[in-house]
N, C-alpha and C positions, 0 to 999 in steps of 0.2 A: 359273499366272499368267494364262493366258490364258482361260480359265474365268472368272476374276475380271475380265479387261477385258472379256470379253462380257457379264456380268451387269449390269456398270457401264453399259457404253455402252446394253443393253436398256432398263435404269432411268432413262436420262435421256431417251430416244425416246420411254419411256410420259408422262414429265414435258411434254415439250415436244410428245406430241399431245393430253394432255389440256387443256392450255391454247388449242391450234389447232381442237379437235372439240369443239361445245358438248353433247355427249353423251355423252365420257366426264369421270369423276371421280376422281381422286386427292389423299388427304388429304396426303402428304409424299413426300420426296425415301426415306424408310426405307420408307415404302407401296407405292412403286413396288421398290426394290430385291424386297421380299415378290412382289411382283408378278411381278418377272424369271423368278426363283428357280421361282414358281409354274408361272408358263407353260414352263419349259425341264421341269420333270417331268409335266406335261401332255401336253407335245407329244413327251415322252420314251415314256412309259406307255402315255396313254389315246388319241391320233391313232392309231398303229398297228392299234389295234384296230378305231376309228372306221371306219380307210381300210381294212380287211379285208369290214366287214361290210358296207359302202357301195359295195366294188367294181362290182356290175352299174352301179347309178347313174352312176358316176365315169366307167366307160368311155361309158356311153349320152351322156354330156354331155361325152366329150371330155376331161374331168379339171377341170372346171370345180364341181363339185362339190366337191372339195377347198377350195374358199373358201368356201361352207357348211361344212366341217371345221373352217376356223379359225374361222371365226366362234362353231361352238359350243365350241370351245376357250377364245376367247375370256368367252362368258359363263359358263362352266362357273369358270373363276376369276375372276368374280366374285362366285360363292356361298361361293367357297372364303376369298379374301382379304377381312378388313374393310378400310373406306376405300377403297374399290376400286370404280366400279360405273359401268357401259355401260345407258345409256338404253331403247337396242332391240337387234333385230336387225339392220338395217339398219346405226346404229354402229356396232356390233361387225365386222360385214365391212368398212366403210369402216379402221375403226382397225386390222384385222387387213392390210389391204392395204398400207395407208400404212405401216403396223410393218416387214409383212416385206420394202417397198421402201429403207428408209432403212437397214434393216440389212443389209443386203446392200451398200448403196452405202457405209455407215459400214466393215463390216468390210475390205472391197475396200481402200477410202483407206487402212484402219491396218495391213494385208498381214497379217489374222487371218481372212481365209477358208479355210473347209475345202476341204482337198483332196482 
């Protein structure tokens, strides 16, 4: 159940930054769900490995490199998901920031952070 309210609450975050960021694009409230779903096996999968072979990087910048991770995170499902699509690079880190700050403050208020 709680899997499903994080996928929700993802889904409507992507909704309501792509109406806030004139850079990204979402066709529907289902295209964002595809979208959640996308980036939680993303960031499931393909970051770990990301943040494996990028470690010199990450530590020489402090772990500030990790937001280049999301960011190619981010565009990486946009090649994956139709209806779905991030302008540049530069949106893509913005929208990855603003994502990973709203849910964190979203799960916090619904008491569905991991422990």
């Amino acid at each position: 159940m709680k899997l499903l309210l994080r996928l929700l609450v993802t889904a409507a975050l992507v909704v309501l930054l792509s109406n806030l960021l004139s850079g990204v694009h979402v066709a529907s409230f289902a295209t964002a769900i595809i979208v959640a779903v996308v980036l939680g096996l993303l960031n499931m999968f393909i970051k770990p490995i990301l943040v494996l072979l990028t470690l010199p990087v990450t530590v020489v910048t402090l772990g500030l490199f990790l937001l280049v991770i999301n960011a190619v995170i981010i565009l990486l499902c946009t090649k994956i998901v139709g209806g779905f699509a991030v302008d540049s690079f530069l949106t893509a880190l913005i929208f990855s920031v603003i994502l990973s700050v709203l849910q964190s403050i979203t799960y916090k208020i619904l008491g569905d952070d991991k422990k």
